[in-house]
N, C-alpha and C positions, 0 to 999 in steps of 0.2 A: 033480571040477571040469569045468567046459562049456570048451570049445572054439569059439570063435567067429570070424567074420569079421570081423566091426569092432566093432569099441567105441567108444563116444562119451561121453567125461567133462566133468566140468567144467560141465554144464548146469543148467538148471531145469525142471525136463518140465511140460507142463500139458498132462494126460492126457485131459481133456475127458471123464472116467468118470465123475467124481463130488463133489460140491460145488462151489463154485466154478467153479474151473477143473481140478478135481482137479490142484492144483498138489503137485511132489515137489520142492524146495528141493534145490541141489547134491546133485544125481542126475546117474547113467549110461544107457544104454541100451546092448544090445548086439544083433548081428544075424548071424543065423546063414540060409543059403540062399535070402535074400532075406525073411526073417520077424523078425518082433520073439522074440528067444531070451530075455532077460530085461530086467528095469528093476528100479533098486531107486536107495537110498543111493549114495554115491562110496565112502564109506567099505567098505562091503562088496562090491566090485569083486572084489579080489584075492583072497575067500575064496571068491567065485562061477565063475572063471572066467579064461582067459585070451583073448587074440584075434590073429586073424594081422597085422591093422590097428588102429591107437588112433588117434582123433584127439582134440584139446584141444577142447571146446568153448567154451572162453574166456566162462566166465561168460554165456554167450545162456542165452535162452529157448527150449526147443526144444517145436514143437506139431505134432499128427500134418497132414500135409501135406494144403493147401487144396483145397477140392475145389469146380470150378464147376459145378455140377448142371443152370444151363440156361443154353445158349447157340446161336447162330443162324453160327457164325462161320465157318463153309465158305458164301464167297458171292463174288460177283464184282460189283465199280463200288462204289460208294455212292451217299448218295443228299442229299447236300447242299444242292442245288438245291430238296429238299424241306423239309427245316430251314429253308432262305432265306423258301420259299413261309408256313411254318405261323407264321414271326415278322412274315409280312405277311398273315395273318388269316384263314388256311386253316386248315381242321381236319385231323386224321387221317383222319378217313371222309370228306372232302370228297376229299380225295387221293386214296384208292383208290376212290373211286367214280371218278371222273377217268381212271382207268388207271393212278395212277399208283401208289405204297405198293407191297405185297408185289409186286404185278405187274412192276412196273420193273425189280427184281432178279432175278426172272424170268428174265424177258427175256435180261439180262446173262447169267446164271449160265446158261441155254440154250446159250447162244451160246461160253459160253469150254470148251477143250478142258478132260480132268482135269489135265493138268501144270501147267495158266496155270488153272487154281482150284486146288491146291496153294499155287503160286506166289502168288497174292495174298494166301492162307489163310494162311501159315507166320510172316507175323511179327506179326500179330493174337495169335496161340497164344505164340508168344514171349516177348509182353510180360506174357502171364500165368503164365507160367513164374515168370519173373524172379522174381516175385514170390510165389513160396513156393507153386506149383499144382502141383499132380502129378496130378491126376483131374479130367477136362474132359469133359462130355455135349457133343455135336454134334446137333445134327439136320439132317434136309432140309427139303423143304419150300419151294426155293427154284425149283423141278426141274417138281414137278405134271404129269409125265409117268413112265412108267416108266424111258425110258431115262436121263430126266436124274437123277428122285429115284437111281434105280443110282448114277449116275455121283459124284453129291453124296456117299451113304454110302463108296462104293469111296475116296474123297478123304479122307474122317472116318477109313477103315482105316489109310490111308495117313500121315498125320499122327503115328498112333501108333509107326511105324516110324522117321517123319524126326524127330521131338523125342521127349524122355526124358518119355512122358508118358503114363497110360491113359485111352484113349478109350472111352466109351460111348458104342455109338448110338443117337440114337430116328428113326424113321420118320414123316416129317409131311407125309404125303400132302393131310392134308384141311386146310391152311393157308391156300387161296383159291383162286376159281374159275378156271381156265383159262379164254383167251378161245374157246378149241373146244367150251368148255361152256355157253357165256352163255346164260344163262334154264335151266339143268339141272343144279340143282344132284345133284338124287336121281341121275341118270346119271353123274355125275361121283365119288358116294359109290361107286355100282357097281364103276367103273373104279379106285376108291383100293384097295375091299376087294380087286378081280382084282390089285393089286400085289404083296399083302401075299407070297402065297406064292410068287413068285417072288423076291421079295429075301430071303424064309426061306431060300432054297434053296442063295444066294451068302453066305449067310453073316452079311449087310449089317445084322442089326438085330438092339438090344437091347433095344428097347418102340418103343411108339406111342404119338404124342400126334396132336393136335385142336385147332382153334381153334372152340370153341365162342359161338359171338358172332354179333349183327347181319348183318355181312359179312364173319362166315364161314358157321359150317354151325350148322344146329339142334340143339337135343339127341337128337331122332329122329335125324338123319340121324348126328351122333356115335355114338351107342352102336349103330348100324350098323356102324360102324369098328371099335370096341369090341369087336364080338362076336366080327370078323372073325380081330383081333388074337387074341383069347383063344381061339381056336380051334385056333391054332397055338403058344399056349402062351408067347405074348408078353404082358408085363404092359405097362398102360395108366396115363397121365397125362396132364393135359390143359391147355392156356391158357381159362382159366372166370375168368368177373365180373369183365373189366379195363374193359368201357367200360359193362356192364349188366349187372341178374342172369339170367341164361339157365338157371340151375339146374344148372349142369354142374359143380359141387362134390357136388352129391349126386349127379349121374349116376357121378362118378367112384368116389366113396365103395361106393356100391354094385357096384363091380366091384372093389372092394378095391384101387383103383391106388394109385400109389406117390405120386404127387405131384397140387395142384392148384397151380396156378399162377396169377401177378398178384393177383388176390382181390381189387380194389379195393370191387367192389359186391358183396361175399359177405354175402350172409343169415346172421342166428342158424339157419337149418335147415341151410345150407348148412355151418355149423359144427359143429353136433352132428351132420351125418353123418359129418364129416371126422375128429371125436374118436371116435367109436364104430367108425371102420373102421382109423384110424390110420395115415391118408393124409399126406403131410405138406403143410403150405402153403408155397409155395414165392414170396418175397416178394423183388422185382425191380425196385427205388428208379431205378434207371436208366430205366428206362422212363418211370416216373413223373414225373422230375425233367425228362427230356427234351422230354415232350410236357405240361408245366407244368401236369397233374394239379395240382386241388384236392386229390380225394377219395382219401384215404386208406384202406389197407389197416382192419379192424379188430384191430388188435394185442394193441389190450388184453384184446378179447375171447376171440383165438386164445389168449393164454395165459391166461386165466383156463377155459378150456375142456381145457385140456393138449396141444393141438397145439401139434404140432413144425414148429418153422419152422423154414428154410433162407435163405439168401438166394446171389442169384447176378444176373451181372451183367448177363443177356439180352442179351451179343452179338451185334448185330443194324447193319445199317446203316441203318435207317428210323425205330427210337424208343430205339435203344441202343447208342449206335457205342462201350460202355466196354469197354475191353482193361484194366481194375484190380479183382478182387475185394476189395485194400482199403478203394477207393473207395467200393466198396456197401457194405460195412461200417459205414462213418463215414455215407453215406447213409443206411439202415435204422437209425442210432441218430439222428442229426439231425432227419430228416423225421417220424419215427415210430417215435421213440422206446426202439428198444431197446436192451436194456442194453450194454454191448461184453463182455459172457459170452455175452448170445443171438448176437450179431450173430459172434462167433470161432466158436460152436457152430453156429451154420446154414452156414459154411462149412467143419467140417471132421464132423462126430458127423452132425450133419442132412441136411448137403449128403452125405454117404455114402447115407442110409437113403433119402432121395428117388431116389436110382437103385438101390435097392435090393442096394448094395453094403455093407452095415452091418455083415453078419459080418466083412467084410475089410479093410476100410477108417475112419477118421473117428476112432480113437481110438490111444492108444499102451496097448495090451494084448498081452501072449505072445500068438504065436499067428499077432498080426495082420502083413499086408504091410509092412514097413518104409519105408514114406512117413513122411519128416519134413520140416519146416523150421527150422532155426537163426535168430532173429531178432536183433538187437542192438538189444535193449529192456530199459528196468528194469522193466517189468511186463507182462503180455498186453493189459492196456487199452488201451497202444498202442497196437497194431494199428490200432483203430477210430478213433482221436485224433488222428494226424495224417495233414495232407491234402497229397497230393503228396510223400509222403517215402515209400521202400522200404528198410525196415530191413533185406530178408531179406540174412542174409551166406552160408548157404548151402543146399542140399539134397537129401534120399537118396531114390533113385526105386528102388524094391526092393531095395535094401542095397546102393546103389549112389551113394559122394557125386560129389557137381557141384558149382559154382561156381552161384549166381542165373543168370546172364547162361548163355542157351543160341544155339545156331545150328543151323540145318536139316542134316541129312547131306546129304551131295551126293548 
């Protein structure tokens, strides 16, 4: 017989492996050193094992723990003022050409020390907690200097220490031009790649992304960034085909990155690069719904192709102020249509493999990390179905339970 740390009866697991929901009907899980040590039946508990903790899961739905795979949310201000502007008949690109967009936050985020962007960062991250997250991507990108991009990631480290929660970082140097750069953009790629290996150095980064687009960077100048990244043995993912096709789905495709991101104007080519390299698409209804996008994702086509979609909540203060990956959830099945299987599985199976955390994370299999969340639902479809209600009643961040409801360490 096993010996374990906690055991968790009385549930229903939806394993997110296989069928459905790879659902297990009154099932246990158990957790040994911070890992998933078994799952089976209730019934067969007592011939598998005992543990030094039990807790009752009183009849929940229990699903491997929500994972946000892109988000913007170490940033300082918001940007409200520009919301106000785009409902009186400004555009997105009319804004940042203006100064104002990524620039603005800038600015702010330049200016506030690392304690006071913690500080503004920690209850953003909170509210996604609450709500069944255990695995959050940060990036920078808000910074476009070295000391400030530093300063944004050391903030992303830091996060992971004050809330029960694992961070991954990406590096998003090439997110928009610096005004020390205006008219250079090619000098400004220079200066992004001179970042790269100094933030290898502190530690600071788990990939690199790009804004591939208009106004931001080309696809030359991207897979500049690209190389630079993969040089040093950081995997690449990129924001491609939210306002036009720029081709940065296949740029990404062929450097085998982890994720493509928005994909509102992704190409059939840009699709069959993304299913032959097994990139994931990474589909971000917030965004969409915020800046009252027509143009839709190709969904149907992504899965009719077998890409793997994620969704996630783009965290953002300029086209994504959402702190709820329920919200996208119900979002992504709403707007465009997915099922509430794809829409539960891009944030927990999907949303792992997009940060390239899939051996560890995204599913309840031996083996893996012990992220869970306990819902108080009669089915997983919930999740997606209702709007403004948080089911989660609790959650294990390494074989470790919590209560939803978190607070910053002092």
């Amino acid at each position: 017989m096993q010996q374990w740390d906690l055991l968790i009866t009385n549930v229903h697991l939806a394993r997110m492996t296989a069928g459905a929901y790879g659902e297990l009907p009154d099932g246990a899980i158990a957790v040994r050193a911070g890992r998933i040590a078994w799952l089976g039946p209730r019934a067969d508990t007592a011939a598998a094992g005992t543990a030094l903790e039990e807790r009752d899961g009183a009849g929940c739905w229990l699903t491997p723990g929500l994972v946000d795979c892109h988000t913007h949310i170490v940033h300082a201000g918001n940007r409200s003022d520009e919301f106000e502007a785009r409902l009186n008949g400004a555009t997105y690109e009319d804004i940042s050409r203006a100064g104002g967009g990524i620039m603005s936050t800038v600015r702010a985020t330049r200016a506030a020390s690392e304690d006071e962007l913690l500080r503004q960062s920690l209850p953003r991250i909170a509210s996604l907690l609450a709500e069944g997250v255990t695995t959050i991507e940060i990036k920078s990108g808000y910074g476009l200097d070295l000391a400030s991009e530093a300063k944004m990631l050391r903030v992303a480290r830091r996060v992971g220490e004050a809330l029960p929660v694992r961070v991954a970082t990406t590096f998003l140097g090439a997110h928009a031009l610096p005004p020390e750069f205006a008219g250079n953009g090619d000098g400004y790629v220079d200066a992004v790649c001179a970042m790269i290996p100094a933030l290898v150095d502190e530690g600071l980064v788990d990939a690199v992304d790009a804004f591939c687009e208009r106004i931001g960077f080309t696809n030359e100048q991207t897979a500049r960034v690209f190389d630079a990244a993969r040089a040093y043995g950081l995997p690449v993912k990129l924001h491609a085909e939210q306002l036009s096709d720029q081709q940065g789905a296949q740029l990404v495709a062929r450097c085998h990155g982890l994720s493509a991101d928005h994909l509102e104007h992704l190409s059939e080519a840009g699709i069959a690069a993304m299913a032959a390299s097994g990139t994931v698409a990474v589909l971000l209804p917030g965004a969409y719904y915020f800046l009252r996008d027509t143009t839709p994702p190709p969904v149907a086509a992504l899965r009719a192709a077998g890409v793997p979609m994620a969704v996630a909540t783009d965290n953002n203060p300029g086209t994504s102020p959402m702190t709820s990956l329920l919200l996208a959830m119900n979002m992504a099945c709403t707007l465009w249509r997915l099922t509430p299987q794809e829409a539960l599985a891009g944030c927990t199976v999907h949303g792992a493999r997009a940060l390239g955390l899939a051996d560890d994370i995204g599913t309840l299999e031996v083996g893996k990390r012990a992220d869970f969340a306990l819902w108080r639902i009669a089915r997983p479809a919930d999740l997606s179905y209702a709007i403004g209600f948080n089911p989660c009643a609790a959650v294990v961040n390494g074989g470790v339970w919590r209560e939803p409801a978190v607070k910053a360490a002092a």
